[in-house]
C-alpha positions in Angstrom: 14.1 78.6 -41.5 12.9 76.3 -38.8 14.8 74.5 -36.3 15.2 70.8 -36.2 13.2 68.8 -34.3 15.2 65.5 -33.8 19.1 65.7 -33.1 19.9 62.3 -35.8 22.0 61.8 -38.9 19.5 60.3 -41.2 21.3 58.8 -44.6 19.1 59.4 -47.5 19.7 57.2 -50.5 18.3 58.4 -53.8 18.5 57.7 -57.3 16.2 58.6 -60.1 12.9 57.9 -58.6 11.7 61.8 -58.3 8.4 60.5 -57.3 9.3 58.2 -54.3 11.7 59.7 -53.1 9.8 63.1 -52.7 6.8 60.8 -50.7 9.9 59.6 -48.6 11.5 63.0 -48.0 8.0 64.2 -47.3 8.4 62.3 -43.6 12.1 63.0 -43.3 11.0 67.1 -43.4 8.5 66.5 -41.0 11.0 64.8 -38.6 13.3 67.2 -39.3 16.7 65.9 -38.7 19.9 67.6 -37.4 21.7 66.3 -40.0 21.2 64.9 -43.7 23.5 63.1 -45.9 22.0 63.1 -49.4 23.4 59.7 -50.9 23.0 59.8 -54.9 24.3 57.6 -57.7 25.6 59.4 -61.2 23.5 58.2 -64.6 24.0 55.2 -66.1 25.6 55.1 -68.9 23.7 55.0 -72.5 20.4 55.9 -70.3 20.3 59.5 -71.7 16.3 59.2 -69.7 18.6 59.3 -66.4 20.6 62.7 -66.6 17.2 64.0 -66.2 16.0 61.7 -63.4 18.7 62.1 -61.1 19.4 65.6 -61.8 15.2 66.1 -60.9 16.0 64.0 -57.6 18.7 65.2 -56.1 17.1 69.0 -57.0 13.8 68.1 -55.3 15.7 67.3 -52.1 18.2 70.2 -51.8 15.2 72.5 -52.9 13.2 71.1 -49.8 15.0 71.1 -47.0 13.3 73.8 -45.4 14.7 73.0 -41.7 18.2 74.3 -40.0 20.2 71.1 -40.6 23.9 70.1 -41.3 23.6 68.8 -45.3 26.2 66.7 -46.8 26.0 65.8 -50.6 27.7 62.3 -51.5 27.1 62.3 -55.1 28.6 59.9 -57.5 30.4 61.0 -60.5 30.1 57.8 -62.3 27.5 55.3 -62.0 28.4 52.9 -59.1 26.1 50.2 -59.2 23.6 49.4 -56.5 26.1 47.6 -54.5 29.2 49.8 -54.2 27.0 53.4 -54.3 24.8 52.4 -51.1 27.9 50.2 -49.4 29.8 53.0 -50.1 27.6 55.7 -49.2 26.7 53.9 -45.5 30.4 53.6 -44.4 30.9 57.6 -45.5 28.5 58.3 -42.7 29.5 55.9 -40.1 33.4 57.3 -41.0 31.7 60.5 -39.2 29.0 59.0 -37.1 28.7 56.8 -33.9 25.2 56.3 -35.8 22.8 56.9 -38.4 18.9 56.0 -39.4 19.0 55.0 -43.3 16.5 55.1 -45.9 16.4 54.7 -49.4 13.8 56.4 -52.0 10.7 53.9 -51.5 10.5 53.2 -48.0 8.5 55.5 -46.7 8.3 55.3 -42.7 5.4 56.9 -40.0 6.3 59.8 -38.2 7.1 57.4 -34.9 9.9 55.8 -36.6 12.7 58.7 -36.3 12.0 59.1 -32.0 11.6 55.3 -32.0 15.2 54.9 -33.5 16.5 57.5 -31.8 15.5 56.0 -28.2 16.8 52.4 -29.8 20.2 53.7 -30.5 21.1 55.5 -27.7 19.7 52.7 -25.2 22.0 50.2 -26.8 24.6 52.0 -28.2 27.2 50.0 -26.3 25.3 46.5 -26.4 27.3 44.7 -28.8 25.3 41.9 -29.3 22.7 44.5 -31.0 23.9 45.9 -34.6 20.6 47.2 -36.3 17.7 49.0 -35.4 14.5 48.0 -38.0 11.5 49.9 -38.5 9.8 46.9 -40.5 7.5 43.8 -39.2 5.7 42.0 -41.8 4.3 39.2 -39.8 1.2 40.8 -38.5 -0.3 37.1 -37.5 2.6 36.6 -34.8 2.0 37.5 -31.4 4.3 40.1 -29.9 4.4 40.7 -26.0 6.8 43.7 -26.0 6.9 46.4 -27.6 9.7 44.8 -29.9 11.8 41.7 -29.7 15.3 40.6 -31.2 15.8 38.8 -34.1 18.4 37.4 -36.3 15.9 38.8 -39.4 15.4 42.0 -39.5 14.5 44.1 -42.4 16.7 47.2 -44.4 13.5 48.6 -45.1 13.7 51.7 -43.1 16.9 51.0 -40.6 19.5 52.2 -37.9 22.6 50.9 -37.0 26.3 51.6 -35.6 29.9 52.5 -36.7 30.5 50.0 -33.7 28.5 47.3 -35.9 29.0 48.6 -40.1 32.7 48.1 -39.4 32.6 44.5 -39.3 31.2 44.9 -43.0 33.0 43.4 -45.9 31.0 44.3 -49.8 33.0 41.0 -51.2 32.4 38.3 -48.2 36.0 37.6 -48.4 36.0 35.1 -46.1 33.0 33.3 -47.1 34.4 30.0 -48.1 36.3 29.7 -44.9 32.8 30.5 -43.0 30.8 28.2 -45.0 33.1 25.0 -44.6 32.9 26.0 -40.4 29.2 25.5 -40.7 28.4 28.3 -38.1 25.8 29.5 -40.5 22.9 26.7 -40.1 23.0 27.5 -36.7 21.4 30.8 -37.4 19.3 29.6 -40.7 18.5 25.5 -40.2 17.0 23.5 -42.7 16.0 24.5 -46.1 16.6 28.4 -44.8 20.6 27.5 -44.8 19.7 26.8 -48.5 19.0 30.4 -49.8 21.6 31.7 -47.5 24.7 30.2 -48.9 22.6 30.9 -52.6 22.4 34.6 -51.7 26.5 34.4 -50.3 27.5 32.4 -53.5 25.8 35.1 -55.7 27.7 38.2 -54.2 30.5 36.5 -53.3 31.4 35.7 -57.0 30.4 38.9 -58.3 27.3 37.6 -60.0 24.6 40.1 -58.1 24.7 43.6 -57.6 23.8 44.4 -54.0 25.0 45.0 -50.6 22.3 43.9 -48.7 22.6 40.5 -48.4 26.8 41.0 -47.3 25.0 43.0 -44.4 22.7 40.1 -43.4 26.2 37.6 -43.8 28.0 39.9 -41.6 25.2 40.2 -38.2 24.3 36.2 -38.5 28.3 35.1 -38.9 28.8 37.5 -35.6 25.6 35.9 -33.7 24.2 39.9 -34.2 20.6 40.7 -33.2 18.9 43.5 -35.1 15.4 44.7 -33.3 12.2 44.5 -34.3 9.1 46.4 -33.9 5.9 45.1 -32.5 4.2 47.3 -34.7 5.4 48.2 -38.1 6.0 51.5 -39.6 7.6 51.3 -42.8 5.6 51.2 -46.2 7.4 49.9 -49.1 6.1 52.1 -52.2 8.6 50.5 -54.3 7.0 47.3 -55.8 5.7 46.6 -59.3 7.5 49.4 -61.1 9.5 48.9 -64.1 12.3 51.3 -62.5 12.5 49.4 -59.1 16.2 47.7 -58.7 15.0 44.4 -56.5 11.4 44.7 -56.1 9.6 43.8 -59.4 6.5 42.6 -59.3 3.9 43.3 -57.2 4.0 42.4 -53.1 1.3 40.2 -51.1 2.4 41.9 -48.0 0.5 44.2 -45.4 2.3 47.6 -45.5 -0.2 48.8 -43.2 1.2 50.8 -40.3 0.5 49.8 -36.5 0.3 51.6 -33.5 3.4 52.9 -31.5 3.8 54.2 -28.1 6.9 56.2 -27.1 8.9 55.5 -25.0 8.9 52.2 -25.3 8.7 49.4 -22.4 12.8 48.2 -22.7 12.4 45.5 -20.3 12.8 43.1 -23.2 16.0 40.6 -22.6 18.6 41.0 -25.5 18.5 37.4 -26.4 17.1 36.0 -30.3 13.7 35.3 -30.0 13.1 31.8 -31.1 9.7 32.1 -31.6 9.9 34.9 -33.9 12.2 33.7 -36.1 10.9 30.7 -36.5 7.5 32.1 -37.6 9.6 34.3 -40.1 11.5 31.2 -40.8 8.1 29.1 -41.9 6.7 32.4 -43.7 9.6 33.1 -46.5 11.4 30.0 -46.2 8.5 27.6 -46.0 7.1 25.3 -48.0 6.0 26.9 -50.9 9.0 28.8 -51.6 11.1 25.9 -51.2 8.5 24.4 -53.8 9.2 27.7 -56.2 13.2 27.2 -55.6 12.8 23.8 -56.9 10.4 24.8 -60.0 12.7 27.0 -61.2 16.1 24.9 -60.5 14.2 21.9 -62.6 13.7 24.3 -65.4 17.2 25.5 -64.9 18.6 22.2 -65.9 16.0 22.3 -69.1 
C-alpha cells in the first residue's frame, strides 16, 4: 500500500450516488490523504432502491482506498436527513480535528485544491476573522488581483474550515429572532440580498427545510466571518439536473470550468471583506432578475 501524499483530514460525505461519488473519490485517491472520515447516511425508509445504493457507495469507497491512511466510518443507522447527517457528521470531525477539507459526493475538485487548502489552513489557523477555506469561484467576469480575496460569500462546494470556527455553529439558529430584530444582518447582505437571507433563516429556523448549509452561512455573516476565495476555481459541481440530487435540480448556467493555480500562493492579500467582490456576487444572484423570479413566484403564491 502506498503512502500518503498530503498530511489532511478530508471529510467525505456520501449517500447513494455510487456514480458521483466514485468520480469524487477518484481525486481524493489521487491526493491521498492522511486521514479519511467516510460520512454516510442509513436508507430512507420505504425506499427499498436505497439499501442497495448506499450499501454500493459506501463499499466503493472502503474498497478503494488503496493509500496508508487513518479511516473512520461515521455511518448512520437510521436515515438522518440531509440536515442533521452532514451537521452532524462535520462536528464528529472537528470534535477530533483542529481542521478538516470537506466534500460531498458531486463536487468533484482539481488536484490543486487539497495543497491549496492545506497552505490556507495552516497560514491562518489562528486568524479569527477567517472561518472557511473555499475551493469554488463562479464569477469568472470579475477581476481578481491576488491569488484569492476574502469574502463574506463563499461557497460549500468543495471547503475547509476550523474547530476554532464550526463551534460557533447552531443546526436550529436559536437565536435568530433576537439577531434579526438587531439588524446586524443587512450590514453584511443590503438591499433586496437581506431579503432571501432572513427567507433562507425563516425556513430552517422553523423547521420547514432540510439543510444545514444555510445555518453555516447565518453563523460566519452574524460573526462578521470571512471565508476565502480562489482567484481561480477548482471545483466542478457534477451534481445538477438529476432526479437523485438533494438541492440541485435542474440544470446549472454556470461555468464549472477549472482555472489555473499556482502553489504557493502570493498571501500578501489583507484579511479585510472585499467590497468589490461581493458586490459583483451581490448583483449576479441577488440581482435583478432573481428578485423579478422571487416576485413571480410570491404573486402566484397568493393565487
Amino acid at each position: 500500500m502506498r503512502k500518503a501524499n498530503i498530511d489532511l483530514p478530508v471529510a467525505f460525505i456520501i449517500f447513494n450516488r455510487p456514480d458521483t461519488t466514485a468520480e469524487v473519490f477518484e481525486e481524493i485517491k489521487k491526493a491521498a490523504p492522511s486521514k479519511l472520515y467516510i460520512i454516510s447516511d442509513a436508507p430512507r425508509e420505504g425506499r427499498p432502491d436505497d439499501i442497495r445504493k448506499v450499501a454500493e457507495t459506501r463499499k466503493y469507497v472502503e474498497e478503494n482506498i488503496d493509500w496508508d491512511c487513518e479511516v473512520h466510518k461515521d455511518y448512520a443507522e437510521s436515515n438522518m436527513g440531509c440536515k442533521m447527517r452532514v451537521s452532524s457528521g462535520i462536528t464528529r470531525v472537528l470534535e477530533q480535528e483542529e481542521y478538516t477539507v470537506i466534500l460531498e459526493d458531486d463536487v468533484v475538485p482539481m488536484p490543486e485544491f487539497f495543497p491549496y487548502c492545506k497552505e490556507m489552513l495552516e497560514y491562518y489557523k489562528d486568524n479569527r476573522r477567517v472561518m472557511m477555506v473555499s475551493g469554488t469561484n463562479l464569477l469568472k467576469n470579475h477581476q481578481m488581483d491576488s491569488d484569492y480575496t476574502f469574502s463574506c460569500f463563499s461557497s460549500i462546494w468543495g471547503w475547509a474550515t476550523w474547530a476554532r470556527a464550526w463551534k460557533y455553529y447552531d443546526v436550529g439558529v436559536k437565536d435568530w429572532p433576537k439577531v434579526e430584530r438587531s439588524g446586524i444582518m443587512k450590514a453584511v447582505q443590503p438591499g433586496f440580498s437581506y431579503i432571501f437571507l432572513k427567507k433562507n433563516v425563516n425556513s430552517v429556523y422553523s423547521g420547514k427545510k432540510d439543510t444545514w448549509d444555510i445555518q453555516w452561512d447565518y453563523c460566519r455573516h452574524k460573526r462578521r466571518g470571512l471565508g476565502i476565495v480562489p482567484r481561480a476555481n477548482m471545483i466542478r459541481n457534477i451534481g445538477f439536473d438529476r432526479e437523485d440530487a438533494t438541492h440541485t435540480t435542474g440544470s446549472s448556467k454556470e461555468d464549472f470550468s477549472y482555472g489555473e493555480v499556482r502553489l504557493p500562493m502570493d498571501k500578501d492579500v489583507p484579511v479585510k471583506r472585499d467590497v468589490e467582490y461581493d458586490k459583483a456576487y451581490i448583483l449576479k444572484y441577488f440581482g435583478a432578475r432573481k428578485v423579478a423570479d422571487y416576485l413571480h413566484k410570491k404573486l402566484f403564491e397568493r393565487k
